[in-house]
Structure formats: C-alpha cells, structure tokens
N, C-alpha and C positions, 0 to 999 in steps of 0.2 A: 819598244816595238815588239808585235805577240809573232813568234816564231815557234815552229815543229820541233820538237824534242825526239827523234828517232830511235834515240836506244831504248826505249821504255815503251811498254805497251800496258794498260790498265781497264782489264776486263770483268766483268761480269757473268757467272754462268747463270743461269735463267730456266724454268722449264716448272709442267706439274708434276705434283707428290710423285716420286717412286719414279720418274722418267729416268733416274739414272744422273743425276747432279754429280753426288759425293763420291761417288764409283768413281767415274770418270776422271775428275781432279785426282782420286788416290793414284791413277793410270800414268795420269802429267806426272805428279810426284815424285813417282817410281822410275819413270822414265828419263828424268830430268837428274836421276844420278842424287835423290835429296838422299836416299839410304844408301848405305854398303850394302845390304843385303836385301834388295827387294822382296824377294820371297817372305822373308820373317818384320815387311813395314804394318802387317795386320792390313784389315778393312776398314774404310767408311773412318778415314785418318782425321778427317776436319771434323764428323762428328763426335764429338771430344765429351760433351756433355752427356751423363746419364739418361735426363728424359730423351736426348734424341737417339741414342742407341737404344732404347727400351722400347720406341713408338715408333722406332725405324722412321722419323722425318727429320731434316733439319729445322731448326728455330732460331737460333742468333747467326745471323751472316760474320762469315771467318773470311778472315786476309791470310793470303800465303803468296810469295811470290819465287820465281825459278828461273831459270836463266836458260836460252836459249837461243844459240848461235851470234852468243854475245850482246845477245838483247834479253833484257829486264822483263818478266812478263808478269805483271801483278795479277793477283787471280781470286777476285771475292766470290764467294760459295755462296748463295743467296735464299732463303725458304722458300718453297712452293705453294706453303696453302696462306690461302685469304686472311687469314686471322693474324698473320705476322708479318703483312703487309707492308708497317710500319720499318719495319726493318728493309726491305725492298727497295722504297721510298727512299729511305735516307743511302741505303752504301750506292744506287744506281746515279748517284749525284758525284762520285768520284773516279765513273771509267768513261772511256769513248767508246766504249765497244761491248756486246755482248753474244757471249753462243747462248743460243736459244738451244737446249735439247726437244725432240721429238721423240716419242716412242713408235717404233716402224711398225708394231699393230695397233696401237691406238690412236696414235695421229694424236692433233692439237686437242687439248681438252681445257676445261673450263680455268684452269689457275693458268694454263697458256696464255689465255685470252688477257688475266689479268696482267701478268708480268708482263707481255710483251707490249699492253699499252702505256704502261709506264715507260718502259723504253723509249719507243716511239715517239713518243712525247717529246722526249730529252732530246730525241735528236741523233740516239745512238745509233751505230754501226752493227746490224746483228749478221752474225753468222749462224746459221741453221744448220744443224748438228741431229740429223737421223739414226738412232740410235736402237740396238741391240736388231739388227737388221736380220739377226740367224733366229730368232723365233719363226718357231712353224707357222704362226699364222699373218707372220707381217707380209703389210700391203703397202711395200715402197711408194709406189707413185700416184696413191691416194692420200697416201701419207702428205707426200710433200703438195699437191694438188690442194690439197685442205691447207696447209699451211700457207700457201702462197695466197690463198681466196681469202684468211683471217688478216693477215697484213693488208691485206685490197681493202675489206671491210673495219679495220682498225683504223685507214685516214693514213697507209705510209707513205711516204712520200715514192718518185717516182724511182729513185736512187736508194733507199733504203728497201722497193718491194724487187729490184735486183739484186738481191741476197745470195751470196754464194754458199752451196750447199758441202758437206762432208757426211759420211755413209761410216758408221762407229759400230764396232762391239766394246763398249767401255768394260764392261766384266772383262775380255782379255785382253784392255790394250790394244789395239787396233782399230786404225782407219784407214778410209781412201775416200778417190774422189767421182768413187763411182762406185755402186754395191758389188760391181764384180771384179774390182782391183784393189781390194782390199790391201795394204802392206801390214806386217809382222809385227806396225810398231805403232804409235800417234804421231809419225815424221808431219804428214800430209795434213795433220788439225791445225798443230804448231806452225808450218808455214803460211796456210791460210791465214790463221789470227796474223803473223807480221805483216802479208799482202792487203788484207782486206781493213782491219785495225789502223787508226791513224795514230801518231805520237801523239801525246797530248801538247796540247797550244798554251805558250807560257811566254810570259814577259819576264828574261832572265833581271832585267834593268832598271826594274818596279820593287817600290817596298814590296817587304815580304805578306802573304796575306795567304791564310788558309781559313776552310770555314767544317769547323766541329764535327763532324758525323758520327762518329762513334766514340762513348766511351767504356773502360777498363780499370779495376782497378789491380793495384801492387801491393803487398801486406811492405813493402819495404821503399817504394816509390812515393805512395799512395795515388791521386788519380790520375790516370792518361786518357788522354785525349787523341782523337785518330780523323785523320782527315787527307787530302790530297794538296799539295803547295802546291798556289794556281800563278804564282810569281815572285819573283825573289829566292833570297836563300833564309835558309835559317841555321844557326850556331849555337852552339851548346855552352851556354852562359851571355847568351844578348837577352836582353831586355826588351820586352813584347808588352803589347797590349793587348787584352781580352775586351771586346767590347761586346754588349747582350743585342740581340735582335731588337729590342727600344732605345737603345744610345747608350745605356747605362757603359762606364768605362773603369776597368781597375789596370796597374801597370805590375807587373812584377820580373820575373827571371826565369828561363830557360833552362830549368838545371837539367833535363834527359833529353834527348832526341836520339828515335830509333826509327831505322827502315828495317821493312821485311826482308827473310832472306830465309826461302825454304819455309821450315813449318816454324822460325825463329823471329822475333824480334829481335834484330843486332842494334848496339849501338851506335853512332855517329858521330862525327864532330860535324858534321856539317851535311845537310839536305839542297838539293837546289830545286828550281824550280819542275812540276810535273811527278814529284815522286810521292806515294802515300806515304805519309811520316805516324809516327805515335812520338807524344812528348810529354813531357810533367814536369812540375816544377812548381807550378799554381795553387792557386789554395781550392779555390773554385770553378771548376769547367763545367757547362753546360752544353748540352747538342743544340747545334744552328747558330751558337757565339764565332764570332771570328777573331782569330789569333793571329795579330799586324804588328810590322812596326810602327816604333811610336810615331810617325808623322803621318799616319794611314787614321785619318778622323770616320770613316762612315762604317760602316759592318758591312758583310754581303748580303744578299738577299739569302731571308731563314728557307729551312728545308721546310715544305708545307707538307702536313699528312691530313687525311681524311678523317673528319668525327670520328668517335666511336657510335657503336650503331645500339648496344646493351652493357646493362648493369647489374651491381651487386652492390649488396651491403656487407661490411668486412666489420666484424663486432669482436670484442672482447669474450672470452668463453667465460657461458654466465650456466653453465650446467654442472648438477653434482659433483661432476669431477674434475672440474678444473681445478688445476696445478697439479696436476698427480704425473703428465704424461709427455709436457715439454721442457725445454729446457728453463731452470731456476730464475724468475724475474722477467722472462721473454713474455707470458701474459698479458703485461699491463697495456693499459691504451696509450701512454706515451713509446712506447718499445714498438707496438705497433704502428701507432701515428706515423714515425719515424722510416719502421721500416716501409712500408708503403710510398711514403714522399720519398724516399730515396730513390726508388723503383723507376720512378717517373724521368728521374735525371737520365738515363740511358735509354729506356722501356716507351720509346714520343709516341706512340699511339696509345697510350693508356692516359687517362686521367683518373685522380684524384679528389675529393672535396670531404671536408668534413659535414656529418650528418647534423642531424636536430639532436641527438645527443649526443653526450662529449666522448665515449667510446665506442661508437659507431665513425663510419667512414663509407663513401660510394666511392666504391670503384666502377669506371665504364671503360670498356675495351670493344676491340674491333668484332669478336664473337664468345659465346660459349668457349674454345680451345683456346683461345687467347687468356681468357681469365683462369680456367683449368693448368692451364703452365706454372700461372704464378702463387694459385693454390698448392699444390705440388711440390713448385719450389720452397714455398715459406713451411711448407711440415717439414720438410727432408731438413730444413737449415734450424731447426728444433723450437719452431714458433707452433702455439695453440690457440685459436682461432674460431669463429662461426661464424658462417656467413649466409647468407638468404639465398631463394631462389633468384634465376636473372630474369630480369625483364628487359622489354625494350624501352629506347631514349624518343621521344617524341618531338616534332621540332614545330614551331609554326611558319607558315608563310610568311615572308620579307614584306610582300605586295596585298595580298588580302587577309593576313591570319587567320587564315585556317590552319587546321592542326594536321599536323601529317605523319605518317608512319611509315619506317624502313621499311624496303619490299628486297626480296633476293632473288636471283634466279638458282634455279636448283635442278642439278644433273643428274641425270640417275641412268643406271645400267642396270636391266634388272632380266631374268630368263620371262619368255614369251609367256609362259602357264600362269606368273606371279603378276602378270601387270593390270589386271584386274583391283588385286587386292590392294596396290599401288595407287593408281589413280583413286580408289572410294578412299583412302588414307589425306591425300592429300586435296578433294575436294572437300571435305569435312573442314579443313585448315586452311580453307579461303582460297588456295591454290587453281592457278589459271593455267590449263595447258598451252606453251607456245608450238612445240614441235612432238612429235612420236613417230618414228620409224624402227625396222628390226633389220636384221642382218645374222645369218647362221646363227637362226637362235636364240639371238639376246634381244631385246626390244630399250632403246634409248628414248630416254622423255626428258624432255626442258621446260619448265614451268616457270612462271613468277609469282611468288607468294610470299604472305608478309611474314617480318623477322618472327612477330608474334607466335605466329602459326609455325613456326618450326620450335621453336622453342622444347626441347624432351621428345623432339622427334624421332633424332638419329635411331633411339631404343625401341621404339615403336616400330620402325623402320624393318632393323636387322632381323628383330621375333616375325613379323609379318614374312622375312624373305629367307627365312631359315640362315638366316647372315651369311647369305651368297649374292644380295643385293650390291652396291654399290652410289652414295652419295654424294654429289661435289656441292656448295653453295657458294656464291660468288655477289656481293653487293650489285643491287641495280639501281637503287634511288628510293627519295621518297614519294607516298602519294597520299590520298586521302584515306582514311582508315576505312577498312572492309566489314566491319562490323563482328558482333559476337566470334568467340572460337571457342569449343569444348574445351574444356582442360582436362586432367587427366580421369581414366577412366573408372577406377577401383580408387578405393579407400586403404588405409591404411592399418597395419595392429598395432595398436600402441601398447607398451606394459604397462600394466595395470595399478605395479608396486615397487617397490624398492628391492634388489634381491639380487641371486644370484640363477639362473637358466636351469631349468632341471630337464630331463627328459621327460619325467610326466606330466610336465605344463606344457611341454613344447608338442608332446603329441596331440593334449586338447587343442592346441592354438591351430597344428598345424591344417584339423579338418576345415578352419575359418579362411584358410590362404597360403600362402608359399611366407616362407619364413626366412629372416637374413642373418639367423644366427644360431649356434648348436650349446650342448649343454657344458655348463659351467663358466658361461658368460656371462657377465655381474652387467645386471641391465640396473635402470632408474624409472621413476612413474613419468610418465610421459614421453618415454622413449621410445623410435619408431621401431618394432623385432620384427616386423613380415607387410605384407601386402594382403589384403581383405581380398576375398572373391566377388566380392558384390562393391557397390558406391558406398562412400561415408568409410567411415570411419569404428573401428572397432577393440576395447579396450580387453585384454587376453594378461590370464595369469601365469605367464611364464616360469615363476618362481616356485610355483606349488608342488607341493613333495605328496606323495601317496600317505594316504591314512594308514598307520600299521597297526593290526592286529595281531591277535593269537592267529589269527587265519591268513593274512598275507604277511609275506616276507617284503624287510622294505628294499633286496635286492632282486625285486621282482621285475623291478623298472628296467634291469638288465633285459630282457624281453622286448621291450617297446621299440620299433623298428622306424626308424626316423626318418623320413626325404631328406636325401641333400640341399643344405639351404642353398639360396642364392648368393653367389659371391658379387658385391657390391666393389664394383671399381671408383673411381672418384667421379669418372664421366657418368657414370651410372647412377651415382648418388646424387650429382648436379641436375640431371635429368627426372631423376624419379620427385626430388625436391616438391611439394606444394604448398601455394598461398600463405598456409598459417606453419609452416614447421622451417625449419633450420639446419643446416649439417653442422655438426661440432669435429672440426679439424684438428689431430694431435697429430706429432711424430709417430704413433703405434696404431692409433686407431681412425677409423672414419665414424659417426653415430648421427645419422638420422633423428631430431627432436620435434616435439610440438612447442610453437613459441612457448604457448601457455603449458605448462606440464602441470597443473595440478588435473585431473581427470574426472574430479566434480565441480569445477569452475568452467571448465571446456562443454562440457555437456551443459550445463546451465546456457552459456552464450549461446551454443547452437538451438539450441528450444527456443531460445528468444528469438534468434534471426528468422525461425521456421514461423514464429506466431505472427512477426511483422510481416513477410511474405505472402501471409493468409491473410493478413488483415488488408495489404494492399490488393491482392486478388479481387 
C-alpha cells in the first residue's frame, strides 16, 4: 500500500541561464553546516566541471543533498538553456517538487517558460523563488504578476497556479517571505520547501524497482547508475534485475549502493524506499532501464525526450596534420566510433548513427551548444577530429507527407537605436515577428523562425549589436518549410600553399579581408587563414617571404604593421563554418578547411557549377 515518506524531500531547482541556480544551492550548502568553514567553500560549488565555470552555465544536472531540521532534502541543480534539455527531462522524473528561480528585474524569460512546463507536466509542486530582489532596477510585483500569468498560460492546474512565493538575495544567503522581511539566513526557503514539498509516495512492501536516470562513471567501481527507489528496499550484495525499456532482461549483483550526503556520495548497506540512490555492480547500465527485484517481470515506463532538432558530421582528421596534435592512436574511426556511442549511454538527447562512410558518423543534438559541449569535451579529453557544418533534421508528416522544418521562437533584448538593424537581420532568415515592445530603453522582440535561419546567427547577431544585444531560442515545433535563406555573406581566404605565415604574405592577404592568424603559423593549401571582403571565395599566399636584394634588407618585414587577427572561438568557428569546408578539431588547435583542398581542383568545380547555372538561365 503507496504511503508518504516524510523525512525526505526531493527537489529540483529550475529557472533561466544566470537566474541564480548555482549561487543559491552554494547558499543551502553553506548554510546547512556542509563546510567548517564557509567562507573558504569558494563559489558556484555544483559547478564542478571546467566548461561550466568557463561559460558561467550549468550543463550536467548535480545531486547534493542536506539535512534540515531532521529532514533529508535532496537537491538536483538543473541547466537553464534549451539545449540540455535532455538533462531536465530525465533528473525532473525523480523529485515531487521544484523552486523555480525568478530574477526580480527580469522576470520569467524564455528557458522559464521551458523548464517550468516540463514540471507542470509531471505534476510537480513549484515553489517560486524571486531572486536577487536588491538590484536597482528590480520590479517585484511584475515580476511575480508575469510569473503567475506564464503558470495560467502554461495549463497549471488550479493547485499548482497557488504557488507560494519566497523573496531571495542568493549572492548573500538570505530570504523571506516578503521583500521587506528579509531574515539574515535561507531559515524561510528551507521551511517552505518542508511545508509546501510532499514526501515522496512509496510502497515500502513492493519489490524493489528504481528506473535509471542518470549515469556516472568510477575509474574503480566502474559504472553507476543514479536514480530515485519508488518502492522497496535495496541491499548491498542482493541480486537485481536490470531490464531495458523493450523487455530485454539481464540478472546480476548489487555490489555498491550509495545515498547522497552533502556534496558526497556515502555508502549504504541498505536504501529504502523514496530515497535517490547511486549503485554499481552491473556490467551494463543504461538511462530509462529499471533496476527490480527478480520477481518484478515488466520495466517502468522509459524517460521520453524530444528529437533532436540539428546535426553534424564527426569524421576522422583527414588534413595534413593529422596525428601530430592528439593523443597517440585516439584518431582512428574505431576510437572515435566508440567514443561517440559511449556518449549517448548518459548524453539521451543526442543521437548517434553511422555515415555512408565508415569513418564518418552523424551526430544530432538538441542545438548548435549542445554539440559545441561535446566538441569541446572530446579535444580537451585529447581526441582529433573534423566535423562539418550543422544543419537542420527534417521530418515528414505522419498524415500527409509533407516535409517539415524545425521553427524556434527567439528572444531578443536589444537597445531601442539597434532594433532596426535587428528586425532587416532577421526578416532576411524567414523570421516572423510575434511580439515587440520597449521599456526604459531596451526594446524586447519575440519572433518564430526556422532552425535553418538561425543557424551562424548568434555571430551576426552580436557584430550587428556591438554584443550588447541579447539572444534566447527556445523549440517551437515543426511546419512547412519557408523557402530559400541566404547563407553566409563573405567568402573566405584560403592558403594558397603549403608553409609557414610570414608577415609579408599576411600583409598582402590582409588588404583582401580580416585574417584568423598571425606570423609563423604553419598553414596547408587549402586552409581557411581569413575572411574575404567581398563573396566567394579567395586563394592568398600567406607564406611568401620578400624578395631580397642588394637594396632591400630581408629584416625589412620588421616594418610591416599587421591588424590583429581575429580570434576564433569554437562557437565562432562552428558558426562561421560553410557548405564545402570543415573545422579540423585538436587538443592545441581549431583550423577552418576546404573539403576539397587542392586549390586548382576547387576552382575547376566552381567554373563548372557557374557554366551549368548559365546554361540553365
């Protein structure tokens, strides 16, 4: 019989990019006595990972739990932006409850919208959590006015849109239950979540049955497996069943079982039912498998996530310099094969498939920053790599086959003088204005426009707004395709030759366009070095060394007064990426390629495709 489990509370925090997540939890942390010495626990404690300290966002959802007037309070840390969705989806499957943050001058915004309708959905308990309220320009009770009108407009029910509110400065540790009763401490957060938060609902008298949500690995465990007991117990040496979301069933042994505790995984001998457990023992764990006793025949229903919406091709590095710049034997297409399907065992919003050729592989993920993560991640872990520009996944209709295309809606904060240049940007890229209003000078616009058309946006974006603009995008569905979209606007410099950068090739190049590299950089023929000032394409001898004579000194070139190139970030590079060229990915460098790099074979094809062109005119 399904009974409340009272000592234990299992939450979720929630909210968009930069709303104050990770702050806040460091605040619980500290507060909950997990350090001796608060002061010296450092900042933004859950983000642990390099890229999320680097990009300032979270990306893989963290468990920590803390204890709190004798009650248990699990506390998953969740990402904000749309692209890591996937992660959202699955750990929001293992609490009853979540704080939603609000920022008290921006109010709800676009990855609000999405987290909090996954919640909703589930059924969960949100508490709404109005945050860093001492900003000069925050506007408490539009703040929460808007938040309550997104719950109405999101379908909450009528118990879920009576949400009790809390008034936060997470930067110091304090809340209340009102913006002008602030207390010294987060007493007032914390008793909320026990008041408002239900136990979780467990059948202590049922086999045991948990269902996979995340996993982790151990260089000494090897895999675990992370999930919420929804009944029974579990024991550290019983004998379990792992069964796969198709029936598939394997039996093996329980050798670890751990609960959280603090920023710690402790171990157990025993779990009961209601608490997030982590376990190993198994040879094979998968997300959305359920792990039962042996007389537990069916699995639970899998964790469902959303297609991916764009793709990539992830290829073996077929440029001059491959193997010089990753780690020893990481190259090969089985090493990458490998690495890639591994990816997918934890990473459920990404797929997989292998290409038309046998060292190529698509990958499709939720956006651009989604695959950008895992590019990232595979250079830093010393793999070398090329991959293509993304495109978008096309789907057909169920009912009439027709072909359809991802659309997104797209938010944008941009200063009144810039929105001009704003809108001609984005009606160019099929883009349909839904809303535009201003407010002290900033002017908000919400569009729907296809994945396509954003596609090397963001770049375009920021240069247009002196990157004081501001962009969110958020899945809206698919529709029929909107026809043609410019691609990019300039042409590229290719080298011309095999070499090394001089500065008197790099000042002839540099009259043709802006340049992504300075002198004594060993380029190859058909390498991208700069950006063209005009369309097409243009081949530049970057290698060329001055003629010397009796009359010029060849330390003349000391003279030659160079632009600072541009520095090419990876999002930069994925962006700037066109049609026929490639980025070749190491641990030390990023290099812009043209598929085809011979430089009189390229030029030949495009003569051809110009004569067929004319001939169809």
């Amino acid at each position: 019989m399904a009974q409340i489990r009272n000592d234990i509370r299992n939450i979720a925090i929630i909210a968009h990019v930069d709303h104050g997540k990770t702050t806040l939890v460091d605040g619980m942390l500290k507060q909950a006595k997990v350090f001796r010495n608060a002061e010296t626990a450092g900042e933004r404690i859950l983000d642990s990972n390099d890229l999320e300290r680097e990009r300032g966002i979270t990306i893989l959802a963290k468990n920590t739990a803390i204890t709190w007037n004798g009650v248990k309070i699990n506390i998953v840390d969740t990402p904000g932006h749309a692209d890591f969705g996937g992660e959202v989806e699955r750990v929001l499957n293992m609490v009853d409850g979540a704080l939603l943050l609000i920022d008290a001058a921006e109010g709800p915004m676009p990855q609000t919208r999405f987290v909090l309708r996954k919640a909703l959905a589930l059924g969960l308990r949100i508490i709404v959590v109005i945050n860093k309220i001492d900003r000069t320009n925050a506007r408490l009770d539009e703040a929460l006015n808007d938040t309550f009108d997104l719950f109405i407009e999101l379908g909450a029910r009528d118990e879920q849109a009576d949400f009790p509110v809390v008034y936060a400065i997470g930067l110091d540790g304090r809340a209340g239950c009102a913006p002008g009763a602030l207390r010294t401490d987060l007493t007032p957060l914390f008793e909320t979540i026990l008041e408002a938060v239900p136990g979780p609902e467990v059948e202590p008298d049922a086999p045991a049955r948990l269902l996979v949500t995340t996993l982790d690995y151990d260089n000494y465990k090897g895999q675990i497996g992370v999930g919420r007991l929804l009944s029974g117990k579990l024991r550290r040496g019983q004998p379990i069943a792992c069964i796969t979301p198709d029936g598939a069933r394997t039996e093996g042994r329980l050798e670890y079982l751990f609960t959280y505790h603090n920023l710690e995984r402790q171990e157990v001998a025993e779990a009961l039912a209601g608490e997030i457990v982590a376990f190993g023992g198994l040879e094979e764990i998968n997300i959305s498998d359920t792990i039962a006793g042996l007389e537990v025949a069916e699995p639970l229903p899998p964790i469902r996530i959303e297609a991916p919406t764009v793709r990539m091709v992830f290829g073996v590095n077929t440029s001059p310099f491959a193997g010089r710049e990753g780690k020893v034997g990481w190259g090969t297409s089985r090493r990458l094969r490998q690495r890639l399907y591994d990816e997918i065992r934890h990473n459920v919003a990404l797929r997989v498939a292998d290409a038309d050729q046998t060292d190529r592989f698509t990958v499709s993920g939720r956006g651009e920053l989604h695959l950008a993560i895992l590019i990232e991640t595979m250079r830093r872990e010393g793999y070398e790599f090329e991959v293509s520009r993304p495109e978008v996944i096309y789907r057909q209709d169920a009912a009439t086959g027709e072909l359809l295309e991802p659309f997104e809606e797209v938010y944008i904060e941009v200063a009144d003088d810039m929105v001009g240049t704003v809108i001609e940007l984005l009606g160019a890229r099929r883009g349909e204005m839904l809303d535009l209003y201003s407010e002290n000078g900033t002017t908000y616009l919400k569009y729907k426009a296809p994945t396509r058309g954003l596609l090397g946006f963001r770049a375009r974006f920021l240069t247009a707004t002196s990157g004081l603009g501001q962009i969110s995008r958020l899945f809206h569905g698919y529709a029929p395709p909107v026809g043609s979209i410019p691609g990019r606007q300039f042409g590229s410099l290719v080298a011309y030759e095999d070499g090394v950068a001089t500065s008197y090739g790099l000042d002839n190049a540099q009259l043709r366009g802006t340049l992504f590299i300075v002198p004594g950089v060993e380029v190859y023929e058909g390498m991208v070095v700069g950006e063209h000032i005009r369309p097409g394409d243009l081949a530049v001898n970057v290698a060329k060394k001055k003629h010397v004579t009796n009359h010029r000194r060849s330390f003349a070139e000391d003279a030659i007064r160079l632009s600072p190139p541009r520095v090419m970030s990876l999002d930069d590079c994925i962006e700037f990426l066109a049609e026929d060229e490639l980025l070749e990915v190491t641990p030390k460098n990023l290099r812009i390629r043209k598929r085809e790099m011979d430089n009189e074979t390229r030029d030949k094809a495009r003569k051809a495709r110009e004569r067929l062109a004319e001939a169809v005119r």
